[in-house]
N, C-alpha and C positions, 0 to 999 in steps of 0.2 A: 440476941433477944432484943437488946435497946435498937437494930436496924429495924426489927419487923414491927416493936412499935411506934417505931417513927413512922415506920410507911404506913400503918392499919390508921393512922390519923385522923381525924376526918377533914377534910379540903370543903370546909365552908365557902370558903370564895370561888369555887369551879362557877357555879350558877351564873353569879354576876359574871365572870369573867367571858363565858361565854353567849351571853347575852351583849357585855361589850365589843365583842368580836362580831357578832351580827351587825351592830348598831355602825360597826368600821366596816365592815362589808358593802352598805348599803350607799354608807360616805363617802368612802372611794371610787363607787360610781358614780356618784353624784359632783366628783369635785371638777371635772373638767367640762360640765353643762354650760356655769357662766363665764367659761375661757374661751369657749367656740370661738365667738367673735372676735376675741383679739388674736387668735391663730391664724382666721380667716385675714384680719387684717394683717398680721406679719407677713403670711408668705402669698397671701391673694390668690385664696383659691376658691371655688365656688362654693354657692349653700349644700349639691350633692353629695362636697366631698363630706362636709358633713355628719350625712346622715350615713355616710359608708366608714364611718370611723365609729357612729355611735352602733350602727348595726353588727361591726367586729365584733364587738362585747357579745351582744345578746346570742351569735353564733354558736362563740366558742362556749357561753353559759351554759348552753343548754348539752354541748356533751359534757363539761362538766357535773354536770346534775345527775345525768346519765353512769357517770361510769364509777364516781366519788360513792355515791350507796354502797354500790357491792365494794367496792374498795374498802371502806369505812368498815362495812359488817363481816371481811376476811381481816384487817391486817388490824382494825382497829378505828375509831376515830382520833385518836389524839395524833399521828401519824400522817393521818390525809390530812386534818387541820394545821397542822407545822407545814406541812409541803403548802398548801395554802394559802397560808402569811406570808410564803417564801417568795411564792408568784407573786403577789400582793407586794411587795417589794420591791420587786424587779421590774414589776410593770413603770412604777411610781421615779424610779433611777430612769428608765428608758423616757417618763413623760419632763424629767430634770434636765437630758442631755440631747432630749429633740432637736433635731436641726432640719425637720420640714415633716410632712402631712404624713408621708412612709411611717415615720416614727411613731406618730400618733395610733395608727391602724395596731402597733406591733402593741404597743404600750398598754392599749384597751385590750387587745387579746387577753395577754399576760393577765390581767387584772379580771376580765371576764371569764378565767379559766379560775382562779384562786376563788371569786365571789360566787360565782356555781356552786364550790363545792363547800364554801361557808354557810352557802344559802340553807342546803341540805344536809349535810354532815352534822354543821351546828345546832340545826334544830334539832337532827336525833341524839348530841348528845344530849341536850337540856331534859328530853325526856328520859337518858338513859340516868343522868342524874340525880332528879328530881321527878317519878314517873307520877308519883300521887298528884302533882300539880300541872297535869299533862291541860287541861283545858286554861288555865290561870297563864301558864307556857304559852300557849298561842295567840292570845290577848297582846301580852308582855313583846315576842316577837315581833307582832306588825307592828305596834307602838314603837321598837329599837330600828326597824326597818325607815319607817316613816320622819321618826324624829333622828336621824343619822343623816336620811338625804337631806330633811331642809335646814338641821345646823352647818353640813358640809359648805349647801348651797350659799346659804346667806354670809357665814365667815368668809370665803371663797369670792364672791362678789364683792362683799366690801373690802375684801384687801382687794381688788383689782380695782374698784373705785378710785384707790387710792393715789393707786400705781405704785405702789411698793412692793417690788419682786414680786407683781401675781401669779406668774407664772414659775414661780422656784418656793414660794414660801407655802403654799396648800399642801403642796407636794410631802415637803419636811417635814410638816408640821404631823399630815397625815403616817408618814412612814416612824417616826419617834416615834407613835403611839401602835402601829405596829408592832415595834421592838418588845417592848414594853409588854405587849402579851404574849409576842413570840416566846419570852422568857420564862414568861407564866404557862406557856403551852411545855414548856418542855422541863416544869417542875412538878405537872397535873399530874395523875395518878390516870389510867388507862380507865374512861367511865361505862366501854361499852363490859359486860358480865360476861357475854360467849363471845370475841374476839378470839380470830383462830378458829373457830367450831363453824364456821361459814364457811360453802365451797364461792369457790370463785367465780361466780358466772353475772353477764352484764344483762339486765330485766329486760326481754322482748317486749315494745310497746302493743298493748293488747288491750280490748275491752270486752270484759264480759257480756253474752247477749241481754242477763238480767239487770246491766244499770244501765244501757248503752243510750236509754232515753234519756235519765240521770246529767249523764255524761254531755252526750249534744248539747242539751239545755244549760251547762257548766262551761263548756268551751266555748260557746259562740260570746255569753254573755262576759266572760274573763276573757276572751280573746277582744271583742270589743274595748274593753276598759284599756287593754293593755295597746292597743294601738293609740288610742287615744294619748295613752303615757307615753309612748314613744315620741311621739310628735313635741310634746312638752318638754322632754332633758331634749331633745338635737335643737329644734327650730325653733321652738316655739316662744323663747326668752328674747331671741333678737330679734321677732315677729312683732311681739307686743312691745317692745321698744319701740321698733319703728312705728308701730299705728301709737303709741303713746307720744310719740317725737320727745324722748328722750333720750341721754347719751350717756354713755357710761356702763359697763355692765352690774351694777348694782340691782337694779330695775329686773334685771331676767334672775336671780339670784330670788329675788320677793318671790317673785312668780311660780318658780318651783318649789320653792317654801310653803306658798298659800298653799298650791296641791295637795301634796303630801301631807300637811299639818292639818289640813281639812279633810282626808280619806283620813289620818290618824283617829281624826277624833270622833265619824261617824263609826268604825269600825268598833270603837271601844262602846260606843253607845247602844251600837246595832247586837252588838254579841247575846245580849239576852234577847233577841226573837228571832220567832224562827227564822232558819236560812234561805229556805225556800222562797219566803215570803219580802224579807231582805233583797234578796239578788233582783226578782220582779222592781221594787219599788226601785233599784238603782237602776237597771238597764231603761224603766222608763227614764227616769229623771236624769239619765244622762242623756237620752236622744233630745228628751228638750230643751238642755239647757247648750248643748252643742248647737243647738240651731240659734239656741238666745243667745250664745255668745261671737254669734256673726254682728249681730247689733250691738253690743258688747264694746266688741272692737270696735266698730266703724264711729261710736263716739268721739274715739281719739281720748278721752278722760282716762289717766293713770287709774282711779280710785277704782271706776267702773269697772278698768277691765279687770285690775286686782279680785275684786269682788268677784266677777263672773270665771274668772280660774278658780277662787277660793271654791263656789259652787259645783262646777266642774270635780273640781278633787273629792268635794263630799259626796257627791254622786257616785264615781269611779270606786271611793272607799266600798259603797253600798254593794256596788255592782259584780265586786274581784271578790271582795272577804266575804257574799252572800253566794256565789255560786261556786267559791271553794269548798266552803264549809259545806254546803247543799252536797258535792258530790263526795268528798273526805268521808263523811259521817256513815256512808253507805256501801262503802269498797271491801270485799271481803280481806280479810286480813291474808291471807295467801296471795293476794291480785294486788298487791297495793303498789307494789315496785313498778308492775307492769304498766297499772293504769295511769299512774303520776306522770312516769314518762312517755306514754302519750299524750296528757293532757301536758307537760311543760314543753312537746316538742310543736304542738299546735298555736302554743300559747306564744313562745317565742317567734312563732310564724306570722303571727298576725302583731305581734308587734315591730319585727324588722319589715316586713312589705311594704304598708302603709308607709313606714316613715322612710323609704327610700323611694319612694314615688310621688311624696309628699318633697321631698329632695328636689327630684327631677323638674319637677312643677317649678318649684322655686328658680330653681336655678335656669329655666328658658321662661318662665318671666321673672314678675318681682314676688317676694315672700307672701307680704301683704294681698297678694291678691292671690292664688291659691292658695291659703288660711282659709278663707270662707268654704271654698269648694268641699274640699278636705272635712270641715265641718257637716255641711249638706249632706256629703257621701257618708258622716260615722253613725249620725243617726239614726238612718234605716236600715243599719248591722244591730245598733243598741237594740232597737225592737222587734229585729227578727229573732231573738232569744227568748221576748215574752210571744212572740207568735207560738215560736216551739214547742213551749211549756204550754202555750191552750189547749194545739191540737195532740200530741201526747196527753193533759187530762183527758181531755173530751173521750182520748181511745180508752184512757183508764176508766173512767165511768163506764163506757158500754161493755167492756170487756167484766166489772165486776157487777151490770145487771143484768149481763148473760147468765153469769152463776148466781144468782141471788136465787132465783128457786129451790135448786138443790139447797139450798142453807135453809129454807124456811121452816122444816119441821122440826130444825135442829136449835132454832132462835126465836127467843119469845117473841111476840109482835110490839111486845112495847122495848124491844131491845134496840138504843140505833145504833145502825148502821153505818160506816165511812163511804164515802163513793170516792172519794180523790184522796191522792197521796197526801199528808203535810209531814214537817220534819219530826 
């Protein structure tokens, strides 16, 4: 009797703990952005190799993402998250005992295989935990997402500032804190309810014909953003150094901080209006600020280009958290498996190309001068998302004053009427 009510307990601390687990997730991607260049400088190898180390990651993430759900909702979440932290580990040993670029590629695997299934797993436990606070839950995530990459980045950078074991001490620092919830994973109490009552099968990526406008309108504009972020953890720290003429990787550490801490805070802000509405005003105001921040750079002023990434991230915030939520809100609950994994297998797509052709550039000329191009090209992707969204309303509108007669004997005349979608 005294075992079962030990175990009937209740584990107040799961919530935080797996919101800490996100927020490490997010870290441990983010810890080897401000290292590029001094890897580069160790073993001298080009800006491609790069973006083909940062793109390992986002590879293997996305079958992560893919196969960790159904995993998660047969054997359980606490199981695929212990295997998780275990990759998450292992990656971080392999980035300790690197001895050239091979190493690097396996390392971020490992690590993009473990953070995939944090990404996803973790979320569903938080709601399996805590389901009444399933909206307050989403908020809290991108906030542990955002504020994870830019403390990783900025401790990360300033210990390489320093030169004190940059390359050994992230690592440690990050894998302790691992442990530490490894520990806690495997004291947690099982938070999914029907574990075990799930058959085994991996979600065909599929979109229904009733959101598929929805959807385009979601992808282009999140595939957008997310190229954009690509470009920022590989190149874009030792870009802005160079146009800043400064040394040291302290400098690219800021940089992916301002991002992320600027998408943090529009996103929290944004959350009260609609998504719809949200996603528009960031895919605009990323294309324009992509284009202002060729000018940006070409100042050469630290503060300016600080500034004009901090922008940038506010934007991307607007852009990713408005046409996620845009499409989430609408997915039938039967289709949700199918349709996420197309939308993260598109989304991963558009941020590994870009930044491996973004790579190639660099690396047959200088960095600095494919930056701008790269800029001009993301642009007009930002606002072929709001083109999309026009011309699907425009079809919405005529398709419901096609039917507006039949409705009319049925509808007072002082009743109005919607003509377009909002959230």
């Amino acid at each position: 009797m005294k075992a079962a009510s030990a175990g009937s307990r209740p584990q107040s601390w799961r919530y935080a703990t797996l919101l800490v687990l996100l927020m490490l997730g997010q870290a441990t991607s983010a810890i080897p952005s401000p290292l590029y260049s001094l890897y580069a400088a160790k073993w001298d190898y080009p800006p491609f190799l790069t973006t083909v180390i940062f793109a390992a990651y986002g590879a293997v993430a996305v079958v992560a993402i893919l196969v960790s759900g159904a995993l998660s909702d047969r054997y359980g979440r606490r199981p695929v998250l212990i295997a998780a932290v275990l990759l998450l580990l292992a990656g971080l040993a392999v980035f300790v005992f690197a001895a050239g670029p091979g190493y690097l590629v396996v390392a971020r695997m490992l690590n993009g295989l473990g953070i995939g299934a944090i990404v996803l797993v973790g979320g569903a436990a938080l709601l399996d935990v805590s389901p009444e606070r399933a909206a307050r839950s989403g908020t809290l995530t991108a906030i542990a997402f955002n504020v994870g990459i830019a403390g990783a980045a900025l401790g990360t950078a300033g210990l390489a500032q320093t030169g004190f074991h940059p390359l050994l001490l992230p690592y440690l620092a990050d894998a302790l804190i691992a442990l530490v919830l490894l520990v806690l994973l495997l004291t947690m109490r099982e938070p999914h309810p029907s574990a075990g009552a799930a058959p085994l099968g991996i979600p065909r990526p599929h979109v229904p014909k009733e959101i598929r406008g929805r959807f385009v309108f979601a992808v282009i504009g999140a595939g957008a953003a997310w190229a954009v972020l690509g470009v920022c953890f590989s190149l874009e720290p030792s870009i802005a150094a160079h146009a800043a003429h400064v040394t040291g990787p302290f400098f690219g550490g800021v940089i992916i901080a301002a991002v992320t801490l600027a998408a943090a805070c529009t996103q929290i802000v944004s959350a009260r209006y609609p998504a719809r509405t949200v996603a528009l005003v960031g895919d605009t105001a990323l294309a324009v600020l992509m284009l202002a921040g060729v000018g940006g750079f070409a100042t050469g002023d630290p503060v300016v280009i600080i500034v004009t990434v901090a922008l940038q991230g506010g934007a991307y915030g607007l852009a990713f958290g408005g046409s996620l939520r845009h499409l989430t809100a609408h997915i039938p609950a039967e289709r949700r498996g199918a349709v996420m994994s197309m939308f993260y297998l598109l989304a991963y797509g558009a941020l590994i190309t870009p930044t491996l052709l973004v790579g190639i550039g660099a690396t047959v000329w200088r960095d600095t001068a494919i930056f701008p191009v790269f800029s001009v090209l993301a642009a007009p992707l930002c606002l072929s998302a709001v083109v999309v969204e026009r011309v699907l309303g425009r079809r919405a509108e005529r398709r419901t004053a096609a039917t507006a007669p039949s409705r009319d004997a049925a509808v007072p005349e002082h009743t109005p009427r919607r003509l377009s979608e909002i959230d």
